[in-house]
N, C-alpha and C positions, 0 to 999 in steps of 0.2 A: 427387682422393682418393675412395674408396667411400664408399658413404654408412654401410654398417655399420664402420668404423673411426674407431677414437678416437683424440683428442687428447691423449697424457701432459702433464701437469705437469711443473716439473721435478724434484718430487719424486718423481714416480712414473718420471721417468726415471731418477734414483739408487738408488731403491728397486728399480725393475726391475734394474737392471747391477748393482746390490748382489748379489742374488738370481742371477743369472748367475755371479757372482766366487768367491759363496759355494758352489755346487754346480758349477761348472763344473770340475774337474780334469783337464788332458791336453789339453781337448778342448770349448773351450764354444760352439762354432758351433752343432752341433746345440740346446743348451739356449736362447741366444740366439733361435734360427728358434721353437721351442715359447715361448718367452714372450714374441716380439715380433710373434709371426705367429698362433699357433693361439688361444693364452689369454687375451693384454691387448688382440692386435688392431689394433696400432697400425699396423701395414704388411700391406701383400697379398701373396702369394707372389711375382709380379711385381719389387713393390717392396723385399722383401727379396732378390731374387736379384739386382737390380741395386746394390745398397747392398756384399750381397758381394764382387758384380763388382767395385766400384770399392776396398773393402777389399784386394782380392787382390792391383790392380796398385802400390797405393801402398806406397813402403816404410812397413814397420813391423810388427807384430804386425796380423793383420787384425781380428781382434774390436778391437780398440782404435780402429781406423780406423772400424770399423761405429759402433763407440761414438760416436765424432765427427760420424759423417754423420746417424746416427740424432738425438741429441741438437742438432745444428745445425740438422738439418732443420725442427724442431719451435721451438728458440726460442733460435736463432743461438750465441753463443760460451756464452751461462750455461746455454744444455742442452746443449753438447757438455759443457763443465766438469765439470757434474754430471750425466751417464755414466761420464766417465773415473774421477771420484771414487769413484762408487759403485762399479763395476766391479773398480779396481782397490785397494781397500780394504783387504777381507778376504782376498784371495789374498796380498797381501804382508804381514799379519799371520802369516797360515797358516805361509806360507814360511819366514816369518822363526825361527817354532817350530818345523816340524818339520824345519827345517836343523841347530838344536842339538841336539834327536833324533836325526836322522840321522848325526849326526860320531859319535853314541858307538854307536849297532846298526845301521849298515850292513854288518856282516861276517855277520850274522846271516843264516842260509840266510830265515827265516822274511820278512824283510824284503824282502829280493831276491826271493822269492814274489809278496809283493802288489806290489811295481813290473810287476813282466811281467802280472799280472792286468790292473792299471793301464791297461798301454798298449796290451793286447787288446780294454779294453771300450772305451775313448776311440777305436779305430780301427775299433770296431763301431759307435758314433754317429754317427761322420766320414760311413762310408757309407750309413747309415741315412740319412742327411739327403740328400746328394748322391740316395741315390733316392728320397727326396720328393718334391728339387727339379728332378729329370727327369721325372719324372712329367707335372709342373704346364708345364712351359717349350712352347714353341713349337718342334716340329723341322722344322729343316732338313737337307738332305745335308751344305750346309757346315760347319756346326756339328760333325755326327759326324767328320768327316774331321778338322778341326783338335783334337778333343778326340784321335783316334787317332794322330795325329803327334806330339799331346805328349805320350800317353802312353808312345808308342815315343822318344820324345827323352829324356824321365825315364828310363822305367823299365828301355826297352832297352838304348836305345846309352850310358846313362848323362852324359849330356849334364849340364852346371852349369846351377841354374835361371836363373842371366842369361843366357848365353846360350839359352836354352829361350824364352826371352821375349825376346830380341833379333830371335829367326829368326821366330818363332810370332807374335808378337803382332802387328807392320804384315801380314803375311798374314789375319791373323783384321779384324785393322779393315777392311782393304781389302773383306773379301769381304762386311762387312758394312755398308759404306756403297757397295757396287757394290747390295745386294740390300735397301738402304731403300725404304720407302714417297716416290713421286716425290710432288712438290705437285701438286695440280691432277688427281691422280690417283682 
């Protein structure tokens, strides 16, 4: 670990994903990265893009899975617990009220307004983060090359994300324990 990075509690791990749950709407990876990376500290860029990585391939919501790895990391099954706690809290309060909201003014132009807002600023975060965290990464050729096959397998040829990750991902492991550091080296 850096020597500038701290150690949460596990209160300050529910309190953190509290705070994530609470303001994250659409979209809380980016907010996630700003308060586990820039503000509280607790991981390095490094360390949060691989906590991602591992969120991304496991089933499930990946902020949830981050929430697990983050809070296990630090103090086994009762900080993963309390991440998932705090995290998932206040968005399922939210939800639960503004779904009774929603049944009576979804027909409302006004409403349907700030959904498309919504899901324009949530996909402005998405990317805003993603190039932070190109920025800071280590490039390689192979890296570019599989990031362009999947984006042509998504976004072109419309491929299912299983299969996308059935084809893609033993290619991407491969090329990246062909292109590990040897021991002895």
């Amino acid at each position: 670990m850096e020597p500038d990075l701290r150690t949460p509690s596990r209160r300050e791990l529910f309190a953190g994903f509290f705070s994530i749950g609470l303001t994250g709407f659409g979209g809380v990876l980016p907010q996630a990265h700003r308060m586990m990376v820039l503000r509280r500290r607790w991981l390095s860029e490094a360390d949060f893009a691989v906590m991602l990585g591992l969120g991304q391939v496991l089933p499930g919501p990946n902020i949830v899975n981050v929430a697990v790895a983050v809070g296990s990391r630090f103090h086994g099954v009762g900080g993963a617990a309390a991440a998932i706690a705090g995290l998932l809290l206040a968005p399922m309060v939210i939800v639960l009220l503004l779904a009774s909201f929603y049944g009576h003014y979804r027909q409302l132009p006004l409403v349907q307004n700030v959904l498309h807002g919504l899901a324009s600023a949530a996909a402005g975060l998405i990317a805003a983060m993603g190039l932070r965290l190109l920025a800071r990464i280590e490039r390689k050729l192979w890296c570019g090359l599989v990031a362009a096959l999947t984006f042509c397998a998504l976004g072109i040829w419309q491929l299912p994300l299983l299969w996308a990750l059935l084809l893609l991902a033993p290619v991407a492991i491969g090329l990246a324990w062909r292109d590990r550091p040897k021991e002895g080296a």
